[in-house]
C-alpha positions in Angstrom: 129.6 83.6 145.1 130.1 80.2 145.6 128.0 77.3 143.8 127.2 74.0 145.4 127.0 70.7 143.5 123.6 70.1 145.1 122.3 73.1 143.2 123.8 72.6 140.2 122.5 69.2 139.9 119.4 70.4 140.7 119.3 72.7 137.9 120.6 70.0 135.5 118.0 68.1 136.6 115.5 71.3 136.1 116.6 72.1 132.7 116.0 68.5 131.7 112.3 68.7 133.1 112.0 72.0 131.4 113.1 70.3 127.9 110.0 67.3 129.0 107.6 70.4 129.0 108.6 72.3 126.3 107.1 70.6 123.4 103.2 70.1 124.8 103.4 73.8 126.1 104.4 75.0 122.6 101.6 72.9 121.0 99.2 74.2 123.3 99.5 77.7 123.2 100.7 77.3 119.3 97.0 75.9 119.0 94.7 78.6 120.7 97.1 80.7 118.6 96.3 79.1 115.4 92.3 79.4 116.1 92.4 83.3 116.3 94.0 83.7 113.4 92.8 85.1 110.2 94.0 84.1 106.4 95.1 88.2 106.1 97.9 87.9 108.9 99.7 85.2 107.9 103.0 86.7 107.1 102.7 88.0 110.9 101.5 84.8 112.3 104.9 83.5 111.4 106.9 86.1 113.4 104.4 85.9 116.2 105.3 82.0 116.8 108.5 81.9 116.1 109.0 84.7 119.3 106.8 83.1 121.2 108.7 80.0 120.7 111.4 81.6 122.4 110.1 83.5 124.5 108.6 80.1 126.2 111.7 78.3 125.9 113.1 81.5 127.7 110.9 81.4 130.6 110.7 77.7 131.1 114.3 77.1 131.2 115.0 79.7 133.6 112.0 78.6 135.5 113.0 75.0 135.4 116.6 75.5 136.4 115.8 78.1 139.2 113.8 76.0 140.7 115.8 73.1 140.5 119.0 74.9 142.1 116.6 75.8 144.6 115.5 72.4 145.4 119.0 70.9 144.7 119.8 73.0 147.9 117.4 71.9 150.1 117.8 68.7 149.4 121.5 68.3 149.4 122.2 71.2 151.6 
């Protein structure tokens, strides 16, 4: 499997966009989270955000750098 420089950079650039995003999608979700939740679950509430947490930073940078590859080789061939 051969990797082009195109795509690479394009996934550099993705994971950089990803990193821009990460913060105000954490905040936002973190929120709505923090409305449903009830004084009794707090010791859960903890868990629940700190997978979340990575389950978004999961999911965004993979999104963010597959799509920059992906446009890194359009673009650059």
């Amino acid at each position: 499997m051969e990797l082009s420089l195109a795509g690479l950079i394009g996934a550099v650039v993705g994971t950089m966009v990803s990193a821009v995003f990460y913060g105000p999608l954490v905040d936002a979700v973190e929120g709505a989270l923090r409305k449903r939740a009830t004084t009794e679950d707090r010791a859960t509430f903890a868990q629940e955000i700190a997978l979340l947490r990575r389950g978004i930073l999961a999911a965004d940078m993979l999104l963010c750098a597959g799509l920059g590859y992906w446009v890194g080789l359009k673009i650059g061939g």
